[in-house]
C-alpha positions in Angstrom: 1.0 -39.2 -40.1 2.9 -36.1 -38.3 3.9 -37.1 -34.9 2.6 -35.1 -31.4 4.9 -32.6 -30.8 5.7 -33.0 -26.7 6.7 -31.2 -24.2 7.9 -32.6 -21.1 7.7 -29.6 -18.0 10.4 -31.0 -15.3 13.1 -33.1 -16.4 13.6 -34.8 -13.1 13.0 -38.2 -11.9 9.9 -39.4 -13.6 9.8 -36.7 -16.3 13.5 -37.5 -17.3 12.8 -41.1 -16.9 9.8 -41.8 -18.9 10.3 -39.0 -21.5 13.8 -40.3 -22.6 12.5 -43.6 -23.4 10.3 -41.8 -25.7 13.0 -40.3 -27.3 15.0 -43.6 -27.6 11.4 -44.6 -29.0 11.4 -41.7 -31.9 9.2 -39.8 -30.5 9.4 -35.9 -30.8 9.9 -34.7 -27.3 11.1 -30.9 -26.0 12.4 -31.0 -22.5 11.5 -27.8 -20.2 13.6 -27.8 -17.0 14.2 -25.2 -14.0 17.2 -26.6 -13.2 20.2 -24.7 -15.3 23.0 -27.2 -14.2 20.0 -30.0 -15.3 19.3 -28.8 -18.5 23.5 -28.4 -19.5 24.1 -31.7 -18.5 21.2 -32.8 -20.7 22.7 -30.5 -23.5 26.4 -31.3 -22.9 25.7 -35.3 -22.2 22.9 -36.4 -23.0 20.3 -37.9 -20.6 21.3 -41.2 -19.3 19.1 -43.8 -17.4 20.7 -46.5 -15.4 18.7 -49.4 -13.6 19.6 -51.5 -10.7 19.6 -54.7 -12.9 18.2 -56.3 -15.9 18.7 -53.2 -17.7 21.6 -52.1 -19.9 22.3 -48.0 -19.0 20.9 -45.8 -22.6 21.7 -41.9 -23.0 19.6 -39.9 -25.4 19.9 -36.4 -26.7 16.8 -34.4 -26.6 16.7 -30.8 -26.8 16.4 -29.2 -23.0 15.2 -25.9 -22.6 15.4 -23.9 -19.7 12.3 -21.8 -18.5 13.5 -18.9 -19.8 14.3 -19.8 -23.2 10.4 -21.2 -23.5 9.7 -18.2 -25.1 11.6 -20.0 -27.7 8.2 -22.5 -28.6 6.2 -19.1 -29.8 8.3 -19.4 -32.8 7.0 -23.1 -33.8 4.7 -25.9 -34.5 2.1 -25.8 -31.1 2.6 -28.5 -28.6 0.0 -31.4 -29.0 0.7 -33.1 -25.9 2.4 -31.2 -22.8 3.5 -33.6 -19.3 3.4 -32.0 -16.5 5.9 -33.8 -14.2 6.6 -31.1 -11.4 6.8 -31.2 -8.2 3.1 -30.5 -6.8 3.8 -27.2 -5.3 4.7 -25.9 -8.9 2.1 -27.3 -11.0 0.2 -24.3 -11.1 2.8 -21.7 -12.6 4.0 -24.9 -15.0 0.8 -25.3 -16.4 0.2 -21.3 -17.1 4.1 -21.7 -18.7 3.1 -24.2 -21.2 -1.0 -23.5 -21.8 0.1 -20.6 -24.2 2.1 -22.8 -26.2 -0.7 -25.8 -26.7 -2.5 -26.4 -29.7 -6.3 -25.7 -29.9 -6.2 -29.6 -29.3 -3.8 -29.6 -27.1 -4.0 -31.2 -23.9 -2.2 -31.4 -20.3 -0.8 -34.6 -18.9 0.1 -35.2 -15.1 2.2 -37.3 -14.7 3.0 -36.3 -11.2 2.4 -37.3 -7.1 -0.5 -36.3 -5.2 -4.0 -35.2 -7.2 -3.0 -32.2 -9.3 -5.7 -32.7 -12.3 -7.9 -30.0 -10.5 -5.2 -27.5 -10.1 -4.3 -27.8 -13.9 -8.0 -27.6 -14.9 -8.7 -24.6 -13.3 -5.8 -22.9 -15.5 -6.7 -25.2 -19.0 -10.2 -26.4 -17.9 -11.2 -29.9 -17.4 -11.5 -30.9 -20.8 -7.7 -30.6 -21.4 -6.7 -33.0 -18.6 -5.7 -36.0 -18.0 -3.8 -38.5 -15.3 -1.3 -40.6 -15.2 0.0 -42.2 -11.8 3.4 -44.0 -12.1 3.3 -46.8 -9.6 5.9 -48.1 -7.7 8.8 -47.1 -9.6 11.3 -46.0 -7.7 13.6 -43.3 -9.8 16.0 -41.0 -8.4 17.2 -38.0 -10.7 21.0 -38.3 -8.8 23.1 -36.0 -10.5 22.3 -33.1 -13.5 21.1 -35.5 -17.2 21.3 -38.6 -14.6 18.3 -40.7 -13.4 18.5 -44.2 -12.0 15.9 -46.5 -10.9 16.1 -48.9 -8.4 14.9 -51.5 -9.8 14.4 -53.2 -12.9 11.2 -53.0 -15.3 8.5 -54.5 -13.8 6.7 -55.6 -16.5 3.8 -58.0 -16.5 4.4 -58.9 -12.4 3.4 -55.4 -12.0 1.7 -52.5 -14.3 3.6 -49.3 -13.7 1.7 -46.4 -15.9 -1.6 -45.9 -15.2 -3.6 -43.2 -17.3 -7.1 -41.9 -16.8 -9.1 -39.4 -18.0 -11.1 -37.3 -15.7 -14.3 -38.7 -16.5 -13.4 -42.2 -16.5 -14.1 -43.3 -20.0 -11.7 -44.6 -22.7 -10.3 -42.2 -25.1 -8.1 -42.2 -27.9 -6.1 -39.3 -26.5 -5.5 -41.9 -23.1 -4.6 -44.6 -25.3 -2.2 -42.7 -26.9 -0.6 -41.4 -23.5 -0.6 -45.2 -22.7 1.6 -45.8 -25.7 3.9 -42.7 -25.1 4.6 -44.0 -21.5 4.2 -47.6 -22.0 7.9 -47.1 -24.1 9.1 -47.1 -20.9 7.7 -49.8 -18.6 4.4 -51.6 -18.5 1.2 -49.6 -18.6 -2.9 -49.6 -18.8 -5.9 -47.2 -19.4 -8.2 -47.2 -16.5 -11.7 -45.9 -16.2 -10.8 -44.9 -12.2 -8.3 -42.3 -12.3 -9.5 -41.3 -8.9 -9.2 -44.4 -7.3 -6.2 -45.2 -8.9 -4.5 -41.7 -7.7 -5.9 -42.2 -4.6 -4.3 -45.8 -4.2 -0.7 -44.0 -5.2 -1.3 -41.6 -2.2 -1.9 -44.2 0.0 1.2 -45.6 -0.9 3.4 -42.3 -0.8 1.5 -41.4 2.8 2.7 -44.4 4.1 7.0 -43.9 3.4 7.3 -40.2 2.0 6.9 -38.5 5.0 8.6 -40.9 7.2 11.3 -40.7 5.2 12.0 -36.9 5.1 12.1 -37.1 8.9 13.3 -39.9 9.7 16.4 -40.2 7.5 16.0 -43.4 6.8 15.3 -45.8 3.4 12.3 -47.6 2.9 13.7 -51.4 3.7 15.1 -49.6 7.0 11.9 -48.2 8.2 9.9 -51.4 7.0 12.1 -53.2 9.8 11.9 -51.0 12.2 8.8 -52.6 14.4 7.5 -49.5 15.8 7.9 -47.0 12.7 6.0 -50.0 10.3 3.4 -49.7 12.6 3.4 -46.0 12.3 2.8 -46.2 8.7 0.3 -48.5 9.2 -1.9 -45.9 10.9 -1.0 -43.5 8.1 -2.1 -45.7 5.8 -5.3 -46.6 7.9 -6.3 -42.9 7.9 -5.7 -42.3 4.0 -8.0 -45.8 3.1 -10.6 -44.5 5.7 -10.9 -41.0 3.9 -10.7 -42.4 0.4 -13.4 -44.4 1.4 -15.7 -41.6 2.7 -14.9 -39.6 -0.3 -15.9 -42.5 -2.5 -13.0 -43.5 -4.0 -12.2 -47.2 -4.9 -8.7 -49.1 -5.4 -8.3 -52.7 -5.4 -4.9 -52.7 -3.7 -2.2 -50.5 -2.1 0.9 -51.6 -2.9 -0.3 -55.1 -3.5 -1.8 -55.2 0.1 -5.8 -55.8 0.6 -6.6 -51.8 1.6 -9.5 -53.3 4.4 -6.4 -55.2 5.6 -4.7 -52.8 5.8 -7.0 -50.3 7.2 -7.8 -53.0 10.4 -3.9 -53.6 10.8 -3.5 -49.9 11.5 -6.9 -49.8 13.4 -5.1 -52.4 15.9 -6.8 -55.7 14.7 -4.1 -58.5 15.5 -4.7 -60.4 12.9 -4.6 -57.8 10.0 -1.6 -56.9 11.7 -0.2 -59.7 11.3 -0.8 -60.4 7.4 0.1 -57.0 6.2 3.9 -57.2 8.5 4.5 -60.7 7.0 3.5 -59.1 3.4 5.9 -55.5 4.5 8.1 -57.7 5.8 8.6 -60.1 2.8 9.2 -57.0 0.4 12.1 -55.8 2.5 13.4 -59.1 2.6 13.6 -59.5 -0.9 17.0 -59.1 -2.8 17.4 -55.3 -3.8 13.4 -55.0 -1.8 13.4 -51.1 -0.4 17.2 -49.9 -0.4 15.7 -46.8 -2.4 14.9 -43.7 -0.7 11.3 -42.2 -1.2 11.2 -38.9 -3.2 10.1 -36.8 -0.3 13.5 -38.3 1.7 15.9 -37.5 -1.4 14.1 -34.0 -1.2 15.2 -33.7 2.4 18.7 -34.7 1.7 18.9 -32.3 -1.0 17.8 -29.2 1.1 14.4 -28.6 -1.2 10.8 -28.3 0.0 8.5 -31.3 0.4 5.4 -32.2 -0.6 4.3 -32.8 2.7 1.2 -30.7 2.6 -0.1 -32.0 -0.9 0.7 -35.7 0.7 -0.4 -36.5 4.6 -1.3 -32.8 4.7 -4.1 -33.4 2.1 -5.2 -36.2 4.1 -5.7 -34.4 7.1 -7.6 -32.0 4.8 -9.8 -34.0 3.5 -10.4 -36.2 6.7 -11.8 -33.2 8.1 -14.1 -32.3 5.6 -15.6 -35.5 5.5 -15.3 -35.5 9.8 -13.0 -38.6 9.7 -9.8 -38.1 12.7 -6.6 -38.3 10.7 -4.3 -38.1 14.1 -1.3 -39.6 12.7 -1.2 -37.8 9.5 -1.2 -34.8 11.1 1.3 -35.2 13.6 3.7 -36.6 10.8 3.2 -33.5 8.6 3.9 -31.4 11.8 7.2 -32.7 12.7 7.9 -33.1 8.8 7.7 -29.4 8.7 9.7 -28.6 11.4 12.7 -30.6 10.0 11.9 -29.0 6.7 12.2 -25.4 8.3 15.6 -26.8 10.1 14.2 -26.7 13.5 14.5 -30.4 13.5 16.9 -32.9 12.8 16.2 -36.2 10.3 16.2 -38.8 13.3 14.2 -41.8 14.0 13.1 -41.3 17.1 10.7 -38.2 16.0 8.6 -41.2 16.0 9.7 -44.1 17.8 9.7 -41.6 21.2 5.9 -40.7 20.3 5.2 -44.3 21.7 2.1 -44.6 19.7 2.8 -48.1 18.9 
């Protein structure tokens, strides 16, 4: 049987990590990058992937492309399956880059932050999507052809790859992106997409943001009494709109989300649970020294994804008339320090006095 011809769209952190253990794995995989000094490095060196522990550093050699030599795919075999692992901002022009190159049973993948399925289906339509959300796993694209994760696989104690289609039933084309991903860490089909993407957002609302403004790590700002309980409230808000939107998740970042939702509402006691549990995971050997993606975009001068993050819930908190104060106020001063008005500092929250 002929192998899926794959195409990977953005060969940075997540794309670059879980596409070159598909190449270590056999796998037939074209790169497509926007970054020229990326894509060389790739070429000249490979791609290598380090981990913090547990895992012995791999380089592969896949072929890397860069957005203008695309036009190079007219000449071949179709792409079967195409990742889309941009940054949200782009997915729209990335998936109108690689659509004329899919297969009439081609299909898209994203494998990205923030809910981008419906910006991708209303280029492909919604019978060429599907979702994958990669929980909790901390990679960093640090240098051109160089990603690193922070952590070692998770395994069992925690199921990293989650892919959904649309509609929520099991497919053979989702159980098939569950084996293309599952090369690289531990993964599942789920019949919620939608909860599970909007459990990942949760998650990102909470530290992202905070991050790019703040300046500081996740472990740091976990510590920090009065910035945890500012990502509480963000969190608080995010659950409260998923809920009115209809969405269901079981967990957010292995916290009870009612818990969670009460500690940032003010109820002592939920306070009190979810710090000991944020407090535990900082505490832990090697628990949050990495930085979130929207803080290594700040250090790197690029644009955030502010708006498709805290800025979404805001969005939708007002469409379904639930008050998102603190998400709004985050992506305000998170835009300020994106435009340079602003410098990363802590105390664009601590001095709110919110807490």
């Amino acid at each position: 049987m002929a192998k899926n011809k794959i195409a990977i769209v953005g060969a940075g952190a997540v794309g670059g990590y879980a596409g070159a253990h598909m190449v270590q794995a056999g796998e037939d995989v074209t790169y497509i990058d926007a970054w020229p000094e990326n894509v060389e490095a790739i070429r000249k060196d490979g791609l290598r992937i380090t981990h913090l522990r547990d895992v012995e550093p791999f380089t592969v050699h896949p072929r890397a492309l860069h957005i203008t030599e695309a036009q190079q795919l007219a000449k071949e075999a179709p792409i079967d399956i195409a990742f889309v692992c941009m940054k949200s901002y782009d997915t729209a022009w990335a998936t109108a880059l690689i659509k004329q190159y899919l297969a009439p049973t081609g299909f898209i993948v994203s494998l990205q932050n923030c809910m981008n399925e419906e910006t991708i289906a209303g280029i492909v339509g919604w019978g060429k999507v599907l979702g994958s959300i990669a929980s909790s796993i901390t990679v960093e694209l640090h240098a051109p052809g160089q990603v690193r994760r922070a952590a070692g696989k998770s395994g069992s104690r925690h199921t990293v790859f989650r892919v959904g289609e649309v509609h929520g039933r099991i497919t053979e084309r989702a159980q098939e992106i569950c084996r293309l991903v599952g090369y690289a860490d531990s993964a599942m089909v789920t019949e919620n997409l939608w909860g599970e993407r909007w459990s990942k957002l949760v998650t990102n609302v909470m530290g992202n943001g905070l991050s790019a403004c703040t300046g500081m790590i996740t472990r740091d700002m976990i510590k920090n009494d009065a910035i945890r309980h500012f990502s509480n409230r963000l969190g608080s808000e995010a659950i409260r709109v998923g809920q009115a939107l209809g969405y269901h998740f079981d967990e957010v970042s292995h916290m009870d989300p009612e818990t969670l939702a009460r500690a940032g509402e003010g109820d002592p006691e939920a306070q009190r649970e979810i710090d000991e549990h944020r407090l535990a995971e900082a505490n832990r050997p090697g628990g949050g020294e990495h930085r979130p993606s929207m803080g290594q975009d700040m250090v790197k001068g690029r644009r955030t994804e502010i708006e498709f993050l805290n800025g979404l819930v805001v969005k939708k908190g007002e469409e379904v008339g639930i008050a998102t104060p603190t998400n709004k106020i985050l992506t305000e001063i998170v835009t300020r320090v994106e435009k340079g008005e602003l410098k990363p500092d802590p105390r664009h929250i601590t001095d709110l006095r919110l807490n």
